[in-house]
MIPABA-174035 format. One record per atom (N, C-alpha, C): x negated, y, z negated; residue in one letter; atom name; residue number from 1. Coordinates in Angstrom, 3 decimals. Atoms other than C-alpha are relative to their C-alpha. Layout:
((X Y Z) A CA NUM)
...
This chain:
((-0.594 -1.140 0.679) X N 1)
((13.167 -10.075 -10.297) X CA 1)
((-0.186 1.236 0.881) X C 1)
((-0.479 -1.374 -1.293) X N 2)
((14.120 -6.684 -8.164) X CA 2)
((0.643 0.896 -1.003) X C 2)
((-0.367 -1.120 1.251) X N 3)
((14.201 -3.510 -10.310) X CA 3)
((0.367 1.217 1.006) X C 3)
((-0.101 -1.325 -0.297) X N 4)
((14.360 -0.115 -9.412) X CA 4)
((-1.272 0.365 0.951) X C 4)
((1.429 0.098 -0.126) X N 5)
((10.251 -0.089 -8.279) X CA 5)
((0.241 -0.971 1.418) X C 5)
((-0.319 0.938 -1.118) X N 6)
((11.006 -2.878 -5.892) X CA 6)
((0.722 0.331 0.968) X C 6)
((-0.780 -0.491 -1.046) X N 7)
((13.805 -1.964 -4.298) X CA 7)
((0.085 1.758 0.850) X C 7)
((0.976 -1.283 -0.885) X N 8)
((12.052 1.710 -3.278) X CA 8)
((-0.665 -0.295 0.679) X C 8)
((1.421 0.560 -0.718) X N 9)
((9.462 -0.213 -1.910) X CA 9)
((0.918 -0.941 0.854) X C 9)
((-0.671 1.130 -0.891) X N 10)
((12.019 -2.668 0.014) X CA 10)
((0.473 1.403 1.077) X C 10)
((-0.215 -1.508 -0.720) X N 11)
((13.463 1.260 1.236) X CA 11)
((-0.742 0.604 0.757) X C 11)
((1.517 -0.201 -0.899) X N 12)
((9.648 1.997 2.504) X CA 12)
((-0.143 -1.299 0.816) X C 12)
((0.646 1.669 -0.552) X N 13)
((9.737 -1.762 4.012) X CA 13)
((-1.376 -0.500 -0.114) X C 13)
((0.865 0.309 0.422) X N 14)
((7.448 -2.772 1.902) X CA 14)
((0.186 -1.427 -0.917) X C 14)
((0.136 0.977 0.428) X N 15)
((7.209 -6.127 0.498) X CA 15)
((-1.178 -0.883 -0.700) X C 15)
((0.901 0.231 0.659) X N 16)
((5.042 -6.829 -2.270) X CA 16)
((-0.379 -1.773 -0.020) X C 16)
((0.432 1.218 -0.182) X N 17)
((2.974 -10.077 -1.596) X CA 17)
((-0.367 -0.841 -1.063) X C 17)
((0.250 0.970 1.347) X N 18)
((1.961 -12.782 -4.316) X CA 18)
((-1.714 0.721 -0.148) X C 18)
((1.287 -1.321 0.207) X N 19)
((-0.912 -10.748 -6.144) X CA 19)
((-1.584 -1.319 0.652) X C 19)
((1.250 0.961 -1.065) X N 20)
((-4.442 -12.043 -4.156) X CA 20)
((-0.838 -0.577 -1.537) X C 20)
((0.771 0.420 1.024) X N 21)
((-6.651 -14.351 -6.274) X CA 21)
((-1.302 0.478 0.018) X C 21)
((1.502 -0.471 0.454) X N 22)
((-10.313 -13.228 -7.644) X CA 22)
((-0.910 -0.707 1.290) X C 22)
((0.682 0.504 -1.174) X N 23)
((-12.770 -13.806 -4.756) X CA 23)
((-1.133 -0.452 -1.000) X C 23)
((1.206 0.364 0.816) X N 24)
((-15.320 -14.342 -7.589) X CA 24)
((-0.038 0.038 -1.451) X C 24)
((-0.267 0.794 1.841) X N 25)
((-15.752 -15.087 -11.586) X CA 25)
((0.182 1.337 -0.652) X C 25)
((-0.445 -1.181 0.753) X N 26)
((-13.714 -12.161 -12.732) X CA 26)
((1.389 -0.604 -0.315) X C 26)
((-1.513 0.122 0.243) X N 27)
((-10.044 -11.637 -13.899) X CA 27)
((0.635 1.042 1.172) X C 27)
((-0.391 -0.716 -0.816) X N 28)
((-7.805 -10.245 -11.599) X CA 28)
((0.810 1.504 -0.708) X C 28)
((-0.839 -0.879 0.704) X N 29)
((-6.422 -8.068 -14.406) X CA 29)
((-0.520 0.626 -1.672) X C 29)
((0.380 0.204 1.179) X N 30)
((-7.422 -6.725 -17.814) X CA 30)
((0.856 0.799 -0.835) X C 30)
((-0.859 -0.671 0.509) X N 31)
((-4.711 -5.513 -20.247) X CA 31)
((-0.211 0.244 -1.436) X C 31)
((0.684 -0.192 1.309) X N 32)
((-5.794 -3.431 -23.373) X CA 32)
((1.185 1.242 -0.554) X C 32)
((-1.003 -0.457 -0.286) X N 33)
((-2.980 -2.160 -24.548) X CA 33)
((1.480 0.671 0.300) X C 33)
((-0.652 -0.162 -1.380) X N 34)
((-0.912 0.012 -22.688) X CA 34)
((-0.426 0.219 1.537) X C 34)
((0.395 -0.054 -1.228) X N 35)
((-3.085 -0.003 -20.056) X CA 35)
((-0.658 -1.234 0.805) X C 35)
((0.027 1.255 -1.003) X N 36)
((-3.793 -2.482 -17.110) X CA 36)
((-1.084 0.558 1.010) X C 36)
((1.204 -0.361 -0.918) X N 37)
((-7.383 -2.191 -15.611) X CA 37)
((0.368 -1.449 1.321) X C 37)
((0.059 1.114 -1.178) X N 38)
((-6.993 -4.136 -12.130) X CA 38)
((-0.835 0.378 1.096) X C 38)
((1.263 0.735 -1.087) X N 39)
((-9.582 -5.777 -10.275) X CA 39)
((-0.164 1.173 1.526) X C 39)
((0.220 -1.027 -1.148) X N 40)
((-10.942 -3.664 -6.919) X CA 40)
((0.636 -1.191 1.206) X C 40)
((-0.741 0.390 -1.465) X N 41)
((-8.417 -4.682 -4.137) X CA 41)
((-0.606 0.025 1.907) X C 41)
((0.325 -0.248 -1.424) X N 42)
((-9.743 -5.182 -0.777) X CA 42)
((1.103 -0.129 0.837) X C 42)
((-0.545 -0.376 -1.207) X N 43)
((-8.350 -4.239 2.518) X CA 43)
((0.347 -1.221 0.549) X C 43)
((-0.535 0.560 -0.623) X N 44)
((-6.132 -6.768 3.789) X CA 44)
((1.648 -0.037 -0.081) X C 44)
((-1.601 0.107 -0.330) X N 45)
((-2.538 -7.688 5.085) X CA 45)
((0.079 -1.536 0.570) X C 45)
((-0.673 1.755 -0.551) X N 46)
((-0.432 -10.574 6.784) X CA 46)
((-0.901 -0.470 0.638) X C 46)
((0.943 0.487 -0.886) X N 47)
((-3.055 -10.823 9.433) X CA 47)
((-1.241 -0.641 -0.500) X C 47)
((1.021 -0.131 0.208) X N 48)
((-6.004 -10.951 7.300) X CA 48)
((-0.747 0.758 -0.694) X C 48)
((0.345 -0.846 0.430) X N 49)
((-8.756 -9.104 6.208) X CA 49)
((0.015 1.223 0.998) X C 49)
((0.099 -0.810 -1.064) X N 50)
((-9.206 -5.601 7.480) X CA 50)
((-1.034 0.744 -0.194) X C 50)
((1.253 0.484 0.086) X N 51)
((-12.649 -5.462 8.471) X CA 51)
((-0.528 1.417 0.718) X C 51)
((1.036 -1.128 -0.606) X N 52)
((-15.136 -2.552 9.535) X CA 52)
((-0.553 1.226 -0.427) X C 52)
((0.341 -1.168 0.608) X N 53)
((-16.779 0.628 8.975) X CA 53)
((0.204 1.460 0.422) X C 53)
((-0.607 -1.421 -0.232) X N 54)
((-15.429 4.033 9.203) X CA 54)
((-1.186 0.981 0.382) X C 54)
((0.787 -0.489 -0.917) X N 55)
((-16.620 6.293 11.551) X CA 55)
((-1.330 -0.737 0.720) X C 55)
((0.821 1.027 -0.993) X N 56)
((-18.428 3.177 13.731) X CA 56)
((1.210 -0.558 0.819) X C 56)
((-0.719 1.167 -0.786) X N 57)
((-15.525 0.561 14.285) X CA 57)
((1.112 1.133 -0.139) X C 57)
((-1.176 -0.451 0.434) X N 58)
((-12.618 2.230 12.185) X CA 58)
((0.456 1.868 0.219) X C 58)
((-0.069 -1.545 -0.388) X N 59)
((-11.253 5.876 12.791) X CA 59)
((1.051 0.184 -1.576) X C 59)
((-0.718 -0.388 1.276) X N 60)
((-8.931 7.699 10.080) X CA 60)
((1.378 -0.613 -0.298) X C 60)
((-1.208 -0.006 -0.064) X N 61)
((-5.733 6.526 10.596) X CA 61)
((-0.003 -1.588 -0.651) X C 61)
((0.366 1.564 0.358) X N 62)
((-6.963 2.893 10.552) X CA 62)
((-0.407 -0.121 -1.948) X C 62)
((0.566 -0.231 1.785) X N 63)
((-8.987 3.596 6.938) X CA 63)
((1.311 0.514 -0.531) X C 63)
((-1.207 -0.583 1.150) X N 64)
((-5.740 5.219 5.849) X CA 64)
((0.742 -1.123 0.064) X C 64)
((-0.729 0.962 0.525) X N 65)
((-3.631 1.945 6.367) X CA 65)
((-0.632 -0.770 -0.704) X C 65)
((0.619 0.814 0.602) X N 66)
((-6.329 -0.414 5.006) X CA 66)
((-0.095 0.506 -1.302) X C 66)
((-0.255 -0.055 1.050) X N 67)
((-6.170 1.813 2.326) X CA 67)
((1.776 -0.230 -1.029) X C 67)
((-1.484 0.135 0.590) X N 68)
((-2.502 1.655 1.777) X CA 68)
((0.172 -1.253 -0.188) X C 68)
((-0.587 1.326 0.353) X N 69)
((-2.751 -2.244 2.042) X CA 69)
((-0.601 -0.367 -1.439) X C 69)
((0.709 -0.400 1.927) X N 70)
((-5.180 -1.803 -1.299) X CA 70)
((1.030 0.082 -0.824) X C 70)
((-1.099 -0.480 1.209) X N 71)
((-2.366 0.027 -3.104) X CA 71)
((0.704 -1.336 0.158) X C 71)
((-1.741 0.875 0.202) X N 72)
((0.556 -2.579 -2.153) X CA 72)
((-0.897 -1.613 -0.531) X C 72)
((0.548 0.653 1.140) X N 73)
((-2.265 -4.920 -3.552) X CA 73)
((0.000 0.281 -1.668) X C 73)
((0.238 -0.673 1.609) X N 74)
((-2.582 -3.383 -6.718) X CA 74)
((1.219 0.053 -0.414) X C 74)
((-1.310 0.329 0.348) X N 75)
((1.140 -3.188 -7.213) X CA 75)
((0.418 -1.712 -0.255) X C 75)
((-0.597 1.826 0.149) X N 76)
((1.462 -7.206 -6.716) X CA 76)
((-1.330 -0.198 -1.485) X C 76)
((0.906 0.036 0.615) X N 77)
((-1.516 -7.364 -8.872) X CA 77)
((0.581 0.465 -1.730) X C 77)
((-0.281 -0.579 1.157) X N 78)
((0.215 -4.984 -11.734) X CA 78)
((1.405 -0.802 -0.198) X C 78)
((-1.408 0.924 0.102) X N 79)
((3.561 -6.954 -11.426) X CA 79)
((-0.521 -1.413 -0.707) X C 79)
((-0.031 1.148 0.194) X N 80)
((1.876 -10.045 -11.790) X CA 80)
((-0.759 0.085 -1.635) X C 80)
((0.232 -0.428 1.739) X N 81)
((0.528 -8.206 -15.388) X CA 81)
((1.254 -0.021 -0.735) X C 81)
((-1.157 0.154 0.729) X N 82)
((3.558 -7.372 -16.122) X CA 82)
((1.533 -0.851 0.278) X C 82)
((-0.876 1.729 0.294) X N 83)
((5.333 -11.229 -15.783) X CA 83)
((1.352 0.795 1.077) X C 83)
((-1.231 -0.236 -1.616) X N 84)
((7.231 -9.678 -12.377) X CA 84)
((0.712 1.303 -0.354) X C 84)
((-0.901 -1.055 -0.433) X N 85)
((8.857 -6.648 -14.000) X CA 85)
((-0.648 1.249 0.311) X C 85)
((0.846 -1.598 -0.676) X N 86)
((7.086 -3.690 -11.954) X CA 86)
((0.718 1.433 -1.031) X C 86)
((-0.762 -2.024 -0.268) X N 87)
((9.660 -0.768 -13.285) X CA 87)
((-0.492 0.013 -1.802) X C 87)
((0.769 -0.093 1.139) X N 88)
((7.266 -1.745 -16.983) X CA 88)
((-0.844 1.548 0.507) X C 88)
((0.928 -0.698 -0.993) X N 89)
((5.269 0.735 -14.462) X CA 89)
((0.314 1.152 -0.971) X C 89)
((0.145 -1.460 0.805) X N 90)
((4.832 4.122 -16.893) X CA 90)
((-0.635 1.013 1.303) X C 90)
((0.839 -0.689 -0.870) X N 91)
((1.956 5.483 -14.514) X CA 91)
((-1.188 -0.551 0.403) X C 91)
((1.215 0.296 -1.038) X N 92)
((-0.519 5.242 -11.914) X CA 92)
((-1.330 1.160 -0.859) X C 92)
((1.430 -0.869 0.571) X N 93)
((-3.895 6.602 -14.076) X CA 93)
((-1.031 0.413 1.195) X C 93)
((1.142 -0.416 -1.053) X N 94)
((-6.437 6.666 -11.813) X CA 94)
((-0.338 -1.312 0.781) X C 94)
((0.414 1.273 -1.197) X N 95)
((-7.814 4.882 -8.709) X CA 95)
((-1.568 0.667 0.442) X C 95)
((1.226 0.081 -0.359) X N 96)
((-11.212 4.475 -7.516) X CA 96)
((-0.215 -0.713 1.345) X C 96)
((0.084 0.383 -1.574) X N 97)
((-11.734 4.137 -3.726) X CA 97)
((-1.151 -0.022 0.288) X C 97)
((0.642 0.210 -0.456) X N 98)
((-14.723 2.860 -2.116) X CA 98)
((0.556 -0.159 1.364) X C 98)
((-0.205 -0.015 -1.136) X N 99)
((-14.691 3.023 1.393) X CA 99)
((-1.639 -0.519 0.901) X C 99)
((1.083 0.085 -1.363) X N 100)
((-17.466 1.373 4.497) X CA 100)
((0.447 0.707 0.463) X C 100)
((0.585 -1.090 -0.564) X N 101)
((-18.933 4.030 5.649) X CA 101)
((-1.032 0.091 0.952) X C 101)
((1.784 -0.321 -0.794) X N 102)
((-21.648 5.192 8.299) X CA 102)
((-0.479 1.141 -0.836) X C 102)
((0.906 -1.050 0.992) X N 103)
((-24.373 7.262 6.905) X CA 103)
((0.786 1.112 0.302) X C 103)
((-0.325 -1.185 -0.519) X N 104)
((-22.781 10.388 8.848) X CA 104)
((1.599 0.438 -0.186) X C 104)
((-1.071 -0.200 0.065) X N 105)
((-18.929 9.479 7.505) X CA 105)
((-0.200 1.494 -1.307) X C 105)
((-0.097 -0.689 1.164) X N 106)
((-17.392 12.234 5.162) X CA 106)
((1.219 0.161 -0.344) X C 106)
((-1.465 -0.441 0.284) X N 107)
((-14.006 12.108 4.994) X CA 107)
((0.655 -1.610 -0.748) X C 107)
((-0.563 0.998 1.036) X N 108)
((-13.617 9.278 2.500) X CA 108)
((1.380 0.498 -0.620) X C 108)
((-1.219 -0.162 0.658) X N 109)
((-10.761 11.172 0.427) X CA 109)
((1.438 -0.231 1.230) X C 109)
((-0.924 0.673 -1.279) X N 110)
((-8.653 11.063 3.700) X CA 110)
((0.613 -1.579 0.064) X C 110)
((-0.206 1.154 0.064) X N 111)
((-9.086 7.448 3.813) X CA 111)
((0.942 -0.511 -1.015) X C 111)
((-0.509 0.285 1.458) X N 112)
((-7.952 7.273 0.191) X CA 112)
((0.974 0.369 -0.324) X C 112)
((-1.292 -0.505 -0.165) X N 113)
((-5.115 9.340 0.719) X CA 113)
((1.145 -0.934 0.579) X C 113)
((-0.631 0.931 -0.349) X N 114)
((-3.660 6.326 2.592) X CA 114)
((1.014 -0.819 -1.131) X C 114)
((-0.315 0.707 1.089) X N 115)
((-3.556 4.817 -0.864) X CA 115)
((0.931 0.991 -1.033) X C 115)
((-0.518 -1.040 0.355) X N 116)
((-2.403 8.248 -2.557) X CA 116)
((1.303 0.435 0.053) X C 116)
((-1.344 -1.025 -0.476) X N 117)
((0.301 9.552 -0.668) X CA 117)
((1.246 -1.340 0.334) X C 117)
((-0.747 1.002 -0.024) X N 118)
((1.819 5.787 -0.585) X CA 118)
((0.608 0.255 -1.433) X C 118)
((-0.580 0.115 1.521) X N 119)
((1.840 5.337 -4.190) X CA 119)
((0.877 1.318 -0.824) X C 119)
((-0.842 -1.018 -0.036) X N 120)
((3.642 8.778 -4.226) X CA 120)
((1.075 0.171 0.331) X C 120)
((-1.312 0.118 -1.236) X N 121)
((6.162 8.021 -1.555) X CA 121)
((0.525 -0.927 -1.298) X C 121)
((-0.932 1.436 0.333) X N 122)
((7.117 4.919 -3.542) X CA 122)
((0.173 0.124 -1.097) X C 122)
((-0.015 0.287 1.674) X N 123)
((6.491 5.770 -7.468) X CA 123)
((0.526 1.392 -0.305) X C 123)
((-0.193 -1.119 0.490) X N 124)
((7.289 9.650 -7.382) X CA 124)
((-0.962 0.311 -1.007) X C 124)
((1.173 -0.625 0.917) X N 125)
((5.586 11.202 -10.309) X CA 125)
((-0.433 -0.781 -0.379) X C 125)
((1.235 1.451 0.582) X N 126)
((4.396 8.096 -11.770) X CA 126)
((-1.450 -0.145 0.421) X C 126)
((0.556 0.489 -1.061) X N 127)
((2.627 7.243 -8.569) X CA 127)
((-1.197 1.441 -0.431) X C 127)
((1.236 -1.101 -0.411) X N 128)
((0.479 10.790 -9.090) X CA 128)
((-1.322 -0.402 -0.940) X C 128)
((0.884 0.571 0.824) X N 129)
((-3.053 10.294 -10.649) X CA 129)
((-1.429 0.465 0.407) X C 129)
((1.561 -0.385 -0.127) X N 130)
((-6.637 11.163 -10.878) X CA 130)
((-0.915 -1.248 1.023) X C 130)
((1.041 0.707 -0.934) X N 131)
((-9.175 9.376 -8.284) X CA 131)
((-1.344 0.626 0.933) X C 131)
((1.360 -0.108 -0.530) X N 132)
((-12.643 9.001 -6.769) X CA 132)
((0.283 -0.943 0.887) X C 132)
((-0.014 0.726 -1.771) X N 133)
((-13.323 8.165 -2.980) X CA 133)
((-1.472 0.260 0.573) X C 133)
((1.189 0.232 -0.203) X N 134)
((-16.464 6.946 -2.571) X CA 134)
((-0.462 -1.005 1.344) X C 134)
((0.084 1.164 -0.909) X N 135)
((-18.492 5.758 0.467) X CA 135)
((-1.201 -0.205 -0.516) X C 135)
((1.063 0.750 0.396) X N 136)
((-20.474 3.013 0.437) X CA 136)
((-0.348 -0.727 1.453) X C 136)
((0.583 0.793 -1.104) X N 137)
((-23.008 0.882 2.804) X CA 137)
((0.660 -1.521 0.472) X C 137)
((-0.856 1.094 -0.168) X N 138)
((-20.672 -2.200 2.506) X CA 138)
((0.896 -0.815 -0.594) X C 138)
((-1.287 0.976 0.747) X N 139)
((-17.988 -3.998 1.122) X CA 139)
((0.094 -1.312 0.137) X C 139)
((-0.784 1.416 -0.011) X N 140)
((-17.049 -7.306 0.614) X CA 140)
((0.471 -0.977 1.207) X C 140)
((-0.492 0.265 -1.611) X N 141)
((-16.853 -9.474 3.560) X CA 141)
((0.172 0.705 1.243) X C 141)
((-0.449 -0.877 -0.844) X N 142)
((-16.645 -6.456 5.245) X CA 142)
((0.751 0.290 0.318) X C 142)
((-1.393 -0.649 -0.164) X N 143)
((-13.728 -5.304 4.549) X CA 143)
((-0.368 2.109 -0.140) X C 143)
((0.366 -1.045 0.147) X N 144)
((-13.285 -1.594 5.135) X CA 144)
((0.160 0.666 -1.227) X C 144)
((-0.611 -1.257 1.648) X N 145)
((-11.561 0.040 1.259) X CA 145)
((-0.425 -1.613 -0.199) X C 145)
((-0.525 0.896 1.245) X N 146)
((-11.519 -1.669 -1.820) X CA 146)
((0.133 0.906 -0.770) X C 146)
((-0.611 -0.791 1.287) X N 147)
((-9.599 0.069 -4.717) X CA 147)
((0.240 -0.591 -0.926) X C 147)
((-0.481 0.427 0.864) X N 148)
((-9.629 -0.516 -8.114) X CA 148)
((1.453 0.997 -0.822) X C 148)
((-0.970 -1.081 0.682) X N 149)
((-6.775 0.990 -10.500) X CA 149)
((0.106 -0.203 -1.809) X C 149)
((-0.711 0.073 1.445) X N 150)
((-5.682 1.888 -14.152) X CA 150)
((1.239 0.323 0.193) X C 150)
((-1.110 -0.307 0.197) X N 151)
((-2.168 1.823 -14.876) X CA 151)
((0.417 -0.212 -1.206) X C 151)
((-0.296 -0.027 1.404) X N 152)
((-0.085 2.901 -18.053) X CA 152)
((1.487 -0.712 0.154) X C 152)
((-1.318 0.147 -0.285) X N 153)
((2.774 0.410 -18.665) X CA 153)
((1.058 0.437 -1.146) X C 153)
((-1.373 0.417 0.814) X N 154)
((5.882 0.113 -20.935) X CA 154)
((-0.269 -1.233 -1.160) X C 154)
């Protein structure tokens, strides 16, 4: 199914992937409801995971795509809530960014902006929303972001 939501995101050449499965004994989704709490997305793409810690391995630009591959997680993730039709999509509530960090990083919201100024490009006002960008000593396999999200659907 290809709505309105989709085909903006086909316009960004973006291609929402089959939503990622639970790395561990959670749900990938929790719908209470009109709202859709989803799971904290880690940093990966076609290649893989995307692995390291900001301000050591990773620089800003890098943390800003790994965060953007978060969001276009969280979109396959909210699609696959709402049984494929994305443009259910009301609004992006809030997101919660964790970021690997060195003790001496500080520009986490930057990073998170990756995820931000995507879901803006692609959702317009929807896409706008309250969030926290937090660093932390490590993530998940060592991936650099993980983002969770609330979204309000239809």
């Amino acid at each position: 199914m290809s709505g309105k939501i989709e085909t903006r995101l086909a316009e960004l050449g973006v291609t929402l992937p089959e939503a990622p499965m639970p790395a561990a004994n959670y749900v990938p989704f929790v719908i209470s409801g009109d709202l859709v709490f989803v799971s904290g997305q880690i940093s990966q793409d076609e290649s893989g995971l995307i692995k390291g810690r900001l301000g050591d391995q990773l620089g800003l630009e890098e943390g800003a795509r790994a965060a953007k591959c978060c969001a276009i997680s969280l979109l396959a993730q909210l699609r696959a809530a709402c049984d494929g039709d994305l443009d259910r999509l009301d609004r992006v509530v809030k997101l919660t960014g964790f970021v690997n960090s060195s003790p001496d990083f500080i520009d986490q919201p930057k990073v998170i902006n990756g995820a931000s100024d995507f879901l803006g490009e692609a959702l317009g006002d929807a896409g706008q929303h309250s969030r926290s960008a937090v660093g932390v000593a490590a993530l998940p396999m060592g991936v650099a972001v993980e983002i969770e999200g609330i979204f309000r659907i239809r």
